[in-house]
C-alpha distance (Angstrom), angle and dihedral (degrees) to the residues before:
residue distance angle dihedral
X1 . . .
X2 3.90 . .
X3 3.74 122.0 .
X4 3.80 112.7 -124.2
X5 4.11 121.7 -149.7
X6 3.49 100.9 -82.4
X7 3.71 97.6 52.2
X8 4.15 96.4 -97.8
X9 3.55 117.9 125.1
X10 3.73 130.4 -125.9
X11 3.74 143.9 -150.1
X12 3.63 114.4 -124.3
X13 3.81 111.3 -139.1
X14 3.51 92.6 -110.6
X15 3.92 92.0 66.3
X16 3.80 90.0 40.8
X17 3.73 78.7 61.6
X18 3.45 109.2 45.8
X19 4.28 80.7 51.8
X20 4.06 93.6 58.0
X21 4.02 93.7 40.3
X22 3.60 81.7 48.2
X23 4.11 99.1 50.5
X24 4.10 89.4 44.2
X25 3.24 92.6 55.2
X26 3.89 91.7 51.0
X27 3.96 85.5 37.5
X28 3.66 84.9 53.9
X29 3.89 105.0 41.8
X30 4.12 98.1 36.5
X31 4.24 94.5 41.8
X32 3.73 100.0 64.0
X33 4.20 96.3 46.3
X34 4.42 93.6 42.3
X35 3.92 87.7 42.4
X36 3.71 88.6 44.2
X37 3.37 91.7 56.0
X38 4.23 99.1 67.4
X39 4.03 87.6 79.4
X40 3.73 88.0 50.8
X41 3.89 90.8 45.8
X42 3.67 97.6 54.0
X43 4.18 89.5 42.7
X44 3.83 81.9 60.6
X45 3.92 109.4 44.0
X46 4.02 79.7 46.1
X47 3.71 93.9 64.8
X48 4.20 88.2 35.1
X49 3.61 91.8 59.7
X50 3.73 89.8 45.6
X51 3.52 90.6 55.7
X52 3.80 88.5 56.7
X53 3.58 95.5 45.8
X54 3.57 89.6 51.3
X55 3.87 91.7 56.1
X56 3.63 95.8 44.1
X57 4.10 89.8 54.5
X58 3.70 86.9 46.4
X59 3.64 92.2 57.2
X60 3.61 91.8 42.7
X61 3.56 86.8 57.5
X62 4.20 93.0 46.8
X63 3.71 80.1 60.6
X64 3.67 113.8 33.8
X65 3.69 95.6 29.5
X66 3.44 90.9 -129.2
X67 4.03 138.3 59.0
X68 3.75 117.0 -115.6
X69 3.36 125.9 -83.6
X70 3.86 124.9 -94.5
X71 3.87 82.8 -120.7
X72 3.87 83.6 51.8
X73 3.69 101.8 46.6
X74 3.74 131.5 176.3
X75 4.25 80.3 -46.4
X76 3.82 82.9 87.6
X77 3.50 89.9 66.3
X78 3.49 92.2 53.5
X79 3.96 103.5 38.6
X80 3.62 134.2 24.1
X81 4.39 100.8 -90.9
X82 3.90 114.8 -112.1
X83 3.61 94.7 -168.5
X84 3.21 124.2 77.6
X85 3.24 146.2 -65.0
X86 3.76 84.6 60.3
X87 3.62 113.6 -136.9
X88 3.87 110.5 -112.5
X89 3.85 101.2 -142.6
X90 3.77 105.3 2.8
X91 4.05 94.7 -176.7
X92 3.76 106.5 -129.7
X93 3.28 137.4 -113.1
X94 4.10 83.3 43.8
X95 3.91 136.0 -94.9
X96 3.63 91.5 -101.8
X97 3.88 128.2 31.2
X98 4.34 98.6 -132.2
X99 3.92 132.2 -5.2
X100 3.52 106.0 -86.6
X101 3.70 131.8 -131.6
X102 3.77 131.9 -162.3
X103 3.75 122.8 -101.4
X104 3.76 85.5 -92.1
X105 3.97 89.4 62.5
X106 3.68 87.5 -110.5
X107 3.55 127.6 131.9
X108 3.88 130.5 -98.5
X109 3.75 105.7 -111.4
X110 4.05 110.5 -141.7
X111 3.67 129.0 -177.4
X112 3.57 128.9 172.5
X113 3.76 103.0 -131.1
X114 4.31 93.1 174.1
X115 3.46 135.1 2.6
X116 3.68 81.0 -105.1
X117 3.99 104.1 39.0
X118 3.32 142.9 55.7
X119 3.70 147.6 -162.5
X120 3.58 123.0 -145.4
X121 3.79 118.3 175.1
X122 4.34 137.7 177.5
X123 3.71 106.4 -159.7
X124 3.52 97.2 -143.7
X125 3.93 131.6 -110.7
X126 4.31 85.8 -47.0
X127 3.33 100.1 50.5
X128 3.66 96.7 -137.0
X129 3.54 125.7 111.0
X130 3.79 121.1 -91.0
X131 4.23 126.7 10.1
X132 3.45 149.2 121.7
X133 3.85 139.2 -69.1
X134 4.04 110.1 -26.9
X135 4.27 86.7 2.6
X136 4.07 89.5 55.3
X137 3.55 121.3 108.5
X138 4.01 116.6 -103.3
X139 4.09 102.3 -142.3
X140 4.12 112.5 -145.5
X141 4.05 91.4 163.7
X142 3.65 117.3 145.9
């Protein structure tokens, strides 16, 4: 540093340097692995909210003795079914607080396979059944 008339002190250009190269090659090294990490995000709050939906249809079941219909869907969680079968004691305000969609703002598909099973499915970031990577299915069946 170099002290300038008045008594404040300066950066020379060659330590204003150093300081850019420096933050590029931060910029450049950090970027790709945090930016990276969205796809991995969105992967994860997938299977969280299946793990959520998965509890709320079990307790559905714990009261109902049975898990919505396919017909139904994860709506029944949500609102009190009009179609029937009627739940028996559908505990009010709901077992979840909105119908959920995936981190692709699409929605949960449910089907009741048994009276005992389920299948609960996020089609990925294309919606459409099936693919690879970010487009493959993300399985919450039970």
């Amino acid at each position: 540093m170099i002290r300038t008339r008045r008594g404040r002190r300066g950066y020379t250009l060659l330590e204003i340097m150093v300081v850019v190269f420096i933050v590029g090659l931060l910029v450049t090294v950090v970027a790709p692995r945090i930016l990276g990490r969205t796809d991995d995000a969105r992967v994860t709050k997938v299977a969280a909210d299946m793990a959520s939906i998965r509890q709320a249809l079990d307790l559905y079941r714990l009261d109902n003795g049975v898990y919505p219909t396919t017909e139904q869907g994860v709506e029944a969680l949500v609102e009190r079914p009009t179609r029937p079968p009627l739940p028996k004691a559908w505990r009010s305000p709901g077992y979840l607080t909105r119908v959920p969609v995936d981190s692709w703002n699409h929605a949960y598909v449910y089907v009741l396979v048994t009276p005992e099973r389920f299948a609960l499915t996020s089609l990925g970031a294309d919606g459409v059944e099936g693919g690879e990577g970010l487009a493959a299915d993300v399985d919450g069946s039970r």
